[in-house]
N, C-alpha and C positions, 0 to 999 in steps of 0.2 A: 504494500500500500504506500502510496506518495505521501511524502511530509504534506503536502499541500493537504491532500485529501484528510489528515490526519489532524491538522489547523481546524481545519472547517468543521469536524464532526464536533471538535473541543466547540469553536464557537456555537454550533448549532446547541449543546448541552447546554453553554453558560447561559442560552438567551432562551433557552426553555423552562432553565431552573428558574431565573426572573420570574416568569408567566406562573408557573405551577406554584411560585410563594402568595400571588396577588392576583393570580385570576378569580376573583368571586364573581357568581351571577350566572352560572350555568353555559350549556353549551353556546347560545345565541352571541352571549355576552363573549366567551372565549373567540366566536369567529370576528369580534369586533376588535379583541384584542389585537389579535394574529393580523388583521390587517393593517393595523394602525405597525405594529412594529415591523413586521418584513414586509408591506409593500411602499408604507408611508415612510419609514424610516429609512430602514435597510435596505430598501429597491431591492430584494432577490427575486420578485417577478409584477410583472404588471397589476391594472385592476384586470380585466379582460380574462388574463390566467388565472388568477384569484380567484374569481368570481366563478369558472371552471370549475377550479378545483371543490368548489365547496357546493357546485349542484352536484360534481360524484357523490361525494359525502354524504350530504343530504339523501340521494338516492339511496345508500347501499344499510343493510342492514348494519348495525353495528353503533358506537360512539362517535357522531359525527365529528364533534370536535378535535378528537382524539384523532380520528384517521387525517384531516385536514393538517394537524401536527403531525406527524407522520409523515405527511406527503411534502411538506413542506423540507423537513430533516432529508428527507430522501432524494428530494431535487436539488440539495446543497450540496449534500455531503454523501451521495449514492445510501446503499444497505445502512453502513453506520453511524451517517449521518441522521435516518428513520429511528436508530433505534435508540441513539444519543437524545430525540425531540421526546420520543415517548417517555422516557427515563425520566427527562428533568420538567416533564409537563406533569407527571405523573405520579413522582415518590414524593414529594413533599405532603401532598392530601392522603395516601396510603397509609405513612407515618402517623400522623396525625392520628386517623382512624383505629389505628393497631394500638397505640396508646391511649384512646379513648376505650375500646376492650376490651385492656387491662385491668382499665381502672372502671368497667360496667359490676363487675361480681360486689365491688365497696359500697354501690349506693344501697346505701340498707336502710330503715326506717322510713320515717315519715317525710324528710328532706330529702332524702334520695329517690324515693316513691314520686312525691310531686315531684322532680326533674325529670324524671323518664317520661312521668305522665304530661308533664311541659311540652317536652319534645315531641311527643306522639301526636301532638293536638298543633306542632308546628305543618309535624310532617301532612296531615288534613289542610291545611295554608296552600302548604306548597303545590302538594297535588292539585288542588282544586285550580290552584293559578296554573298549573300548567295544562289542566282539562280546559280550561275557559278560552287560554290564547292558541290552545291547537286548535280549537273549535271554529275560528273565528278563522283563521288561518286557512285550515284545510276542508272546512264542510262549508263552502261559502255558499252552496246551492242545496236544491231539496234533494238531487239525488247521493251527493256526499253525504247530507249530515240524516239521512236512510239507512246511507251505509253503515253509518257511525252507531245509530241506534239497533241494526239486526247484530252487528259485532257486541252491544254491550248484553244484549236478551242471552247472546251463545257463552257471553263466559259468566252471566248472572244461574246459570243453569248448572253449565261445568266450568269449573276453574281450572280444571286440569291442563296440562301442556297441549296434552290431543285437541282441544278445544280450542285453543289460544291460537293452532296452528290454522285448525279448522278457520276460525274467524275471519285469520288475514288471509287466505288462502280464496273463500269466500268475499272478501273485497275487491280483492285483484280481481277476480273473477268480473262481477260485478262491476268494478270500474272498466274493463275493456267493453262491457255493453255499454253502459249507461255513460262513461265518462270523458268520449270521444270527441274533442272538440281538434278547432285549427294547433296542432304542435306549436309551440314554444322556439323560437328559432334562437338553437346554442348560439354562446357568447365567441369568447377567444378559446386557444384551446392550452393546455399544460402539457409542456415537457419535460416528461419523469421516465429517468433511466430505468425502464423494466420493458425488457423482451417479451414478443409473445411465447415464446416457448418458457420464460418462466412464470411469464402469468400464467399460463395452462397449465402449469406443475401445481399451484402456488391452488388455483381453483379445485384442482382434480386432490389434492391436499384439505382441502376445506369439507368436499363430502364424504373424502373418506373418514374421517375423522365424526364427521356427525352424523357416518352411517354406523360406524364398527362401532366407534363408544359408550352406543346403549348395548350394542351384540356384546362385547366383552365385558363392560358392568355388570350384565346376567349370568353371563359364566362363570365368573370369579367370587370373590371375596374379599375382595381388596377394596379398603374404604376410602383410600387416597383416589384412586382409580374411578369411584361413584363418584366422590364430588368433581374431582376435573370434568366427569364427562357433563352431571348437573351445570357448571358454571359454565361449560363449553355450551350448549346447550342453549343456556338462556345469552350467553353473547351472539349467538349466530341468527336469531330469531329477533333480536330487538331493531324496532323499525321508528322513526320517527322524534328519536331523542333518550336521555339517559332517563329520565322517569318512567317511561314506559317497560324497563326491566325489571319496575318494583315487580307487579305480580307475576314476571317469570322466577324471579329470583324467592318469591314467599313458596312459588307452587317446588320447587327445590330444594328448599332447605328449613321452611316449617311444617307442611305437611308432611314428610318423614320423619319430625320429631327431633330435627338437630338442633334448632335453635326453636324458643319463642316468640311468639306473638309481640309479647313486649318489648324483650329484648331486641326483637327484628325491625318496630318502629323506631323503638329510641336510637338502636344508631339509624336508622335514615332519616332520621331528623336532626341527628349531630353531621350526618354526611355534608347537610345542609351549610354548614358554618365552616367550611373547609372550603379553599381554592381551588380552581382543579378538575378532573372528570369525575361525574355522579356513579362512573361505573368503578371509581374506587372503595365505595361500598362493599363489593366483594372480597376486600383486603379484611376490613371491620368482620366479614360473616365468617369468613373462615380462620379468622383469630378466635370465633367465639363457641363452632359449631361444637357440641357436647364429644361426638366419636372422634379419635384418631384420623391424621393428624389433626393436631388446632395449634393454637398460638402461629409462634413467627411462621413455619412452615406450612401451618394450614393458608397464613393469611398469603404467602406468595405463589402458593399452586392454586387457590381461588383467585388469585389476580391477574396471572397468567392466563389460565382456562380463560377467562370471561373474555379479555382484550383480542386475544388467538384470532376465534374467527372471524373478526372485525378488519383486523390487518389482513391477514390472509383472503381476502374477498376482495380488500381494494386492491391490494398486487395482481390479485387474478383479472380485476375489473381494466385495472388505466389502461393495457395497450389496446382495449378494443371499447371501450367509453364513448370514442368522438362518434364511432358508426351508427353507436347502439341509439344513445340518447336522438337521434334525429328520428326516429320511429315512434311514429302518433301512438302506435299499439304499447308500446315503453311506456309512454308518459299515461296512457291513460290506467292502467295496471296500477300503476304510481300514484294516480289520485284515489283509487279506489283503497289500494292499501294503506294510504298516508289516514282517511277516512277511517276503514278500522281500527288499526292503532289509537285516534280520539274515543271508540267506543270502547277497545279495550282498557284503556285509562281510565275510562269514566266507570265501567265497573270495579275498575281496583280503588279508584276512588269510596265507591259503597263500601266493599270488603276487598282486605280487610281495614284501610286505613278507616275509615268512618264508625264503621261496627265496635274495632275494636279499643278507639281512641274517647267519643262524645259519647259521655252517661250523662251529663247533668245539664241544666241550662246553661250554668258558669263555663261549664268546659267550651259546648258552642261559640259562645261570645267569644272565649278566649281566640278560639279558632278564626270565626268571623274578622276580629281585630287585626288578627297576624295577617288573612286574604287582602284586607282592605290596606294595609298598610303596605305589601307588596305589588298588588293591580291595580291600586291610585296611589298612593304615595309615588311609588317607584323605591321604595325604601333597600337599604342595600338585606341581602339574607341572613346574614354576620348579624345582626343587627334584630331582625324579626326571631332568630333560634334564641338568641338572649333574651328578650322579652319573653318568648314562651317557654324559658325553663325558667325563669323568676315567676313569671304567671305560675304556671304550674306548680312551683314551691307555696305559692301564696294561697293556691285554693289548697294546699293542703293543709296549709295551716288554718284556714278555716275552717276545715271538715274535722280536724281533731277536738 
């Protein structure tokens, strides 16, 4: 490898770890970052590129913002430049999270009790903000926000994986009939050092892995083995932003009993107060999950798993992108599935966050307070998770 080439991956880390200390504000908010510093600052590609780069993203299954970092490390600084952007976009909130954890088994009593229940009543905030502006965003017509409504009836029914596949699966559908308008005419286009024959390896890589890993999770006995294939699983399937992997990641790791209900809101509600991607969440779940491995080990082979096939999907995607996207039948798929994904949300929104968070009227309000203060305010998140774990200390001390 070149010195040069060897510069650039360093600088690509240094200027990711920046981003992953102070990016608060979710994916939207990260691709705002990433432009203001590498196209406004840095010039390493136009708006036109830019702008490219992040309708892949947008498209592809996976952590938008995470792959858009990614792509950006990887037209710098080739392979190692990708894997330098992920690292430093990425381990400071994992951190974070892994130390949050540690320290979930201490909150014990009546103070510890209202903080978790603080936080579970954020994570209702959040969610619901992000149900409302995908809504608005993606079901602008009656035959979208249709969609969005049969997707939320199939996972109100089953919540299961099967179901959740079902859904999106059934939108796509559905948006090639109904969702057919004039195509979208691509911008500029990104040039990202990756071959088709390794995009091909890189895709043909992507289904094997999400074919075989439920075949050999059944064959075996190996717990390490379940959860990578669990996190792989819910990273390969998430469409439309990092909240939307809440109820893949609940249907994975609380109904088999590894983690709780409580313990599985309250960190996604501390996830909240972290910089960074929302899919580092899975760092938090498998530092916490009850079986073998957990702690530091559980939390890097769940952080690993989730990211995997996200990456793996955009390598297999960019050499053949500029063809695909000009194909009406592409985009319309696209709207139908962007569509489910708001229904599916909106049922994770009922359960479990709503079910399992709002007993009381106080609790509501509290929740009400944190939505309003994120969807008209604009208040920063940092900022709404503190209020609702104080909130949340505070009704409990009035309940004692």
């Amino acid at each position: 490898m070149s010195e040069e080439r060897r510069a650039r991956a360093l600088e690509v880390l240094l200027a990711f770890s920046k981003l992953g200390v102070s990016s608060f504000g979710g994916p939207i908010a990260h691709i705002g970052y990433f432009r203001e510093e590498f196209v406004v600052r840095r010039r390493w590609l136009d708006e036109h590129a830019y702008a490219d780069l992040v309708g892949l993203c947008q498209f592809l299954p996976g952590p938008a913002s995470s792959q858009v970092g990614f792509s950006l490390g990887l037209m710098r600084a080739g392979y190692l430049g990708g894997l330098a952007a992920w690292i430093g976009f990425t381990l400071p909130s994992a951190i974070a999270l892994v130390l949050f954890a540690r320290g979930v088994s201490a909150l014990q009593g009546p103070l510890g009790t209202g903080l978790l229940h603080g936080l579970k009543l954020v994570a209702v905030a959040i969610v619901a903000q992000a149900v409302w502006g995908m809504a608005r965003t993606l079901c602008p017509d009656r035959a979208r926000a249709s969609i969005a409504v049969v997707a939320t009836l199939v996972i109100l029914i089953s919540a299961s994986s099967g179901a959740q596949i079902l859904a999106i699966a059934l939108g796509g559908g559905a948006g090639l009939w109904l969702c057919r308008t004039a195509p979208q005419a691509p911008t500029g286009q990104a040039s990202v050092p990756v071959s088709r024959p390794v995009g091909l390896a890189a895709l043909a890589l992507f289904l094997l892995l999400l074919v075989a890993l439920p075949v050999l999770r059944n064959l075996g006995t190996s717990q390490g083995l379940a959860l990578f294939e669990a996190f792989y699983r819910s990273g390969a399937l998430v469409f439309g932003g990092g909240h939307v992997v809440l109820p893949l990641l609940r249907e994975a790791v609380v109904v088999p009993g590894w983690v709780s209900d409580d313990v599985f809101l309250a960190g996604y509600g501390a996830a909240q107060a972290v910089p960074g991607p929302l899919f580092t969440f899975a760092a938090y779940l498998g530092a916490v999950v009850t079986p073998q491995p957990h702690g530091l080990a559980g939390a890097a082979l769940c952080l690993i798993a989730i990211f995997l096939p996200g990456m793996l999907i955009l390598v297999g995607t960019l050499p053949f992108w500029d063809a695909f996207r000009r194909r009406a039948s592409a985009q319309a798929i696209m709207r139908g599935v962007n569509a489910a994904v708001v229904g599916l949300l909106g049922a994770a929104l009922y359960h479990p966050v709503w079910t399992s968070s709002v007993e009381t009227p106080p609790d509501l309000g509290l929740a009400l307070v944190g939505f309003v203060l994120l969807n008209v305010w604009r208040a920063p998140p940092l900022l709404v998770v503190i209020m609702g774990a104080l909130g949340g200390v505070a009704l409990a001390q009035l309940r004692a």
